[in-house]
Structures are given as C-alpha cells and as structure tokens.
N, C-alpha and C positions, 0 to 999 in steps of 0.2 A: 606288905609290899611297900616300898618306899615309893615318894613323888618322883622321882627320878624314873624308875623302873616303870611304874605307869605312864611315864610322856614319852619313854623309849617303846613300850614295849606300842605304844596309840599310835608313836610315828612309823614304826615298821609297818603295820598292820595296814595302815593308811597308803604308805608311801611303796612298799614294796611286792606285795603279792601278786602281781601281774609283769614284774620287771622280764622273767623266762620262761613264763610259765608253758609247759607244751609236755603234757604228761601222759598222751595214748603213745601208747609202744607201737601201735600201727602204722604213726605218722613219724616216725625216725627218720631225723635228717641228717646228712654230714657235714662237717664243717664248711661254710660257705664266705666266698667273699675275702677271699685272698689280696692282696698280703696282709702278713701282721703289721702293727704301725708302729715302729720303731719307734724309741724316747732316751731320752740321754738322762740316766739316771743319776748321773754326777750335780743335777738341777732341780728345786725342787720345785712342785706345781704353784701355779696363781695362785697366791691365799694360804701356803700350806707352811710348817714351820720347821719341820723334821719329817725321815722317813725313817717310817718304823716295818719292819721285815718278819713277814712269817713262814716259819718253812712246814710245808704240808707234807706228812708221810706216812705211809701205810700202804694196802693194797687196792684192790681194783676199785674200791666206792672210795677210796679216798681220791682217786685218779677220776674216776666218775666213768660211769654206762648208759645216763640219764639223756634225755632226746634235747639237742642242742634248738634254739631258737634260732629264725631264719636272719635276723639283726642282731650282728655281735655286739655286745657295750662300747663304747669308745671313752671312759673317764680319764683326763689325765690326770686324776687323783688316785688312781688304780692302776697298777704296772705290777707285770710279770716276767722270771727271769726264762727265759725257753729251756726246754727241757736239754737239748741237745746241743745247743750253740751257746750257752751263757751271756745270749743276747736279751739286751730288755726290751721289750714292746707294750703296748697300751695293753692291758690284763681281759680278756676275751675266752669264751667257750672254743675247743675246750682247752682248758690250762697246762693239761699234759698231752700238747701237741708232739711229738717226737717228730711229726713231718717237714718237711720244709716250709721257713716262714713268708717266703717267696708263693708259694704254688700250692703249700701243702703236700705238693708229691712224698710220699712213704706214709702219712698217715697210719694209723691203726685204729682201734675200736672206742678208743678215749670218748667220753662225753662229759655231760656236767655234772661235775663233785658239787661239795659243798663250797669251798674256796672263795668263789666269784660272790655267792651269796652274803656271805663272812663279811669279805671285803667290803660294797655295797653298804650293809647295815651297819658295820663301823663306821663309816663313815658318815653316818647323818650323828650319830655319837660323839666323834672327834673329827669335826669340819676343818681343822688347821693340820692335821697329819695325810701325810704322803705312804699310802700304803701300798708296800713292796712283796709281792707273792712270791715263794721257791716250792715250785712242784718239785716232789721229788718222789714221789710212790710210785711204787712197781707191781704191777698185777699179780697174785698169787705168792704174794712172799710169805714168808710166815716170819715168827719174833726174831728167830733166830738169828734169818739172814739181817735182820738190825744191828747185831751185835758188836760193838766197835773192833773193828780190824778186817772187816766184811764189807763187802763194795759198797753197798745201798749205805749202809751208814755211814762211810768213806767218806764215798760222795756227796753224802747230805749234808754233812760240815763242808767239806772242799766247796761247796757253791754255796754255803752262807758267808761261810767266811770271801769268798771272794766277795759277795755282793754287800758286805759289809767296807767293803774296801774300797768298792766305787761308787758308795752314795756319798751326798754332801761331809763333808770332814768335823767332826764333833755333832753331826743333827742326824747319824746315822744310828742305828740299834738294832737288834735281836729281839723283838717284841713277845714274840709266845710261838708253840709248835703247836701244831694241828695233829692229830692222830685219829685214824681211822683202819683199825687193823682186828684181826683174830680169825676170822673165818678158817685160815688155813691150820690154823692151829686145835682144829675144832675137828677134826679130821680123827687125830688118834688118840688113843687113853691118856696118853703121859702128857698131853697139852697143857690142860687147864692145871695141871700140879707145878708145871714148870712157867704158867706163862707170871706171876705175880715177880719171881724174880728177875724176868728176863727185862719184865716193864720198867720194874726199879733201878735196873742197871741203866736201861735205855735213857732212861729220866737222867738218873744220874751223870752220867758220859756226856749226854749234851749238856750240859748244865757247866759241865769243866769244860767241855772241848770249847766252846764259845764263849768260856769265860762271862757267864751271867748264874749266880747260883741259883738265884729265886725264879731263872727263867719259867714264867706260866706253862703250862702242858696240860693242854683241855684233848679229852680223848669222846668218843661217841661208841654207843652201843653198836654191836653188827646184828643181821637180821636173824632172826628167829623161826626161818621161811621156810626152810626146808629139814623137812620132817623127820627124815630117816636118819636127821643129827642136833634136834631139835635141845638135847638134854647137854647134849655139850656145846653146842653155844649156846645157852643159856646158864651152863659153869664159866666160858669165860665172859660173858655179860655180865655177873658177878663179883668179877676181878672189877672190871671195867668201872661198875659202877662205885664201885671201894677205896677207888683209886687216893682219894685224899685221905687217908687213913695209912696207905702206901706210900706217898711220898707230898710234903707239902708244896703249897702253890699249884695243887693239880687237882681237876674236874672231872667231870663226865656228863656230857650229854645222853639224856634217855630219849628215846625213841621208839622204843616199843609198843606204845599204844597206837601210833599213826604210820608206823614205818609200810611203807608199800613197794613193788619190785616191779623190773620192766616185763617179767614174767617167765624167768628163769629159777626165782623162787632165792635167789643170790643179790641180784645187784638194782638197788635203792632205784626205783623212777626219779623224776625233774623234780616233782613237788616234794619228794622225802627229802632230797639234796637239798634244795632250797630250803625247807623249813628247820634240818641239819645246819647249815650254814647260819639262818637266824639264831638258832639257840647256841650255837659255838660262839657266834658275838656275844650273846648273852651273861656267858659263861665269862669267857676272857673277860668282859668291863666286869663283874662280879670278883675276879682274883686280884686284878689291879687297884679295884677302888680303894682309894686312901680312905 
C-alpha cells in the first residue's frame, strides 16, 4: 500500500465515520428541513478550480433506502442536479429527492445511497475540485432498461450532458459513473448469462455518448441477503467483480463481507452506504492516478 493510500485511507477513517451515521432501521427518518438550497452552478466554489461531474445509476441502493440524519450537509463544494427539475442545489440526503425542492411535497422512499459519501471523501482527496452529483437510478430496473434508446439511459445522458453545459466553460467534465445495479437481474435464469454483455455495451454507450473514452466506471457488489436467490446474485457479483477484465478504466467495489440491510434482507443500511461510498472514492482515485 502506498503513502498516499495510507494518509487517505487515516483521513477518512478520522475525518469521516460519524459525518451520517444513523443505522437502526427503527429510528427511520424523512427528509427534514426543507428547502433545498439552491447554487448557481455556472460558478465555481471558494478555493475550487474545476467541476468535475458524476452520474450515479442503478437501482434502488444506488438511489439509497438507508435511514437519513436529522442535519442535512450543506458544502458548497458538494452540488447536486435534482432529480426532476434539473435544478442545482447544495448536495444533501436524500440525493434522489423526486419531491419538491420547496416543501418536498411527492417524496417517496428514497434515502441514503452511497453518493453523499463518495462526494465527502473526494473531497478531502482533491480540496480544489467542485463536485457535481447527477442521480439518476431508478428503483427496480434491471440492465436492460439501461440500454441506450431506453429512457433511463436516455435520460442519463440528456442530464449530463445538460449539466456539462452549465458548469463553468473549459473547467467543466464528466469525471466517472457510479454504478450500483443487478439485483433485478438476479430474479431469472437467463440474467447472469446476459448480464456481462449488457454491462459492456452500458460502459461502452456512455463512454461515446459523452464523448470521454476512458471515462472511469466503478461499479459495487449487490447484497447476498436474501436466500431464496442467494446463487444468482452471487453469479452476478461475479460479473461485477471482473468487471476490469470486461472493460478497461473500470472497478468494482466488494462489499460482501461488511454489507448489512435495513431488514428487508435487499436494500444496504446508512453504514453499508457510507462505507460503499468510501470505497467508491477509493476505487475512482485508484483509476485516475497518473
């Protein structure tokens, strides 16, 4: 392990494990403390030199289920694009608000993914960058509906590329994709045989559509929870973990020895999400490093 890796991995450890922490499923709270706080993301923060942009996509853990803290973040080094408005606001639980930024009126079940965490711990890594979130996962999708000509993936270009559009002019980018998906694919036989290529095209498609070949594409294990499909997700955790063998510039987060649920036996607690998020930063400075 390099000196690097060791003063990153002392300053999380230090700096971060208490930032949301709230992990009984008993004490589930909803989003509190309305409104979101808008930011004009045509500017970048005190101190920062570029915004660099990550689009999050997958299913319901990439979206997050995990029990929100009762104080939202407010960094203005941390911005996110809303999920429904393609408004920017100060980046806050949970990140796939679909309700109103106002009031949060229409909510739905959303909580904390990894994302907020990601962000956070990049940034004690690269203290001069402006880090711009795009939620974009949708609860129970499976690979397919990724497939370019398919909404979710439609969409998921249509709002980077927008927001590549409204950040500062030359100091904006397409940084890396977040992926957190398979569960639904884990459902019937012909999944794990079809899901290696669906990944690869997935990889592939954004990599043109945004015009960045090398773009990073760190993906994460899904849980191993539930029993009665124990063998097929753990075929496509498999995939998941192989993934840079499938396509370069791309990782995977494991998570299987610590992974824990809010106790539906499916969707990650606050503490798996968070320590999913640390090791997604981990991963991405790892593909990047010159």
């Amino acid at each position: 392990m390099t000196v690097f890796r060791l003063a990153f991995r002392f300053a999380v450890s230090i700096i971060l494990p208490g930032l949301f922490l709230l992990s009984n499923a008993a004490d589930t709270l909803p989003a509190a403390k309305p409104p979101l706080e808008a930011v004009e993301v045509a500017e970048l923060s005190s101190g920062t030199e570029q915004l660099d942009l990550f689009l999050l996509i997958g299913q319901s853990n990439m979206k997050g289920r995990g029990i929100m803290p009762e104080e939202p973040m407010r960094d203005p080094q941390i911005v996110a694009m809303h999920l429904t408005t393609d408004e920017w606001f100060l980046a806050r639980h949970p990140l796939h608000l679909i309700g109103s930024p106002e009031d949060f009126s229409g909510q739905d079940n959303a909580g904390v993914g990894p994302g907020l965490m990601f962000a956070a711990t990049l940034k004690i890594a690269q203290p001069k960058v402006r880090i711009g979130l795009i939620p974009s996962a949708k609860g129970g999708s499976n690979i397919g509906q990724w497939r370019k000509g398919r909404s979710l993936y439609d969409e998921a270009v249509r709002r980077t590329k927008l927001a590549l559009s409204q950040g500062p002019a030359g100091k904006t980018r397409i940084a890396g994709v977040l992926w957190l998906q398979g569960e639904s694919d884990a459902t019937n036989e012909q999944g794990a045989e079809r899901y290696p290529g669906a990944l690869g095209e997935l990889i592939d498609n954004l990599r043109a559509d945004l015009d960045s070949p090398e773009l990073p594409f760190v993906a994460c294990t899904i849980g191993e929870m539930k029993e009665k499909r124990v063998e097929q997700l753990k075929e496509i955790n498999a995939i998941l973990l192989d993934i840079e063998s499938l396509r370069p510039h791309a990782a995977c987060v494991d998570s299987r020895e610590f992974a824990n649920h809010i106790g539906d036996g499916v969707h990650f607690d606050t503490a798996t999400q968070e320590e999913h998020g640390r090791r997604y930063a981990a991963k991405y400075l790892e593909l990047t490093r010159e």
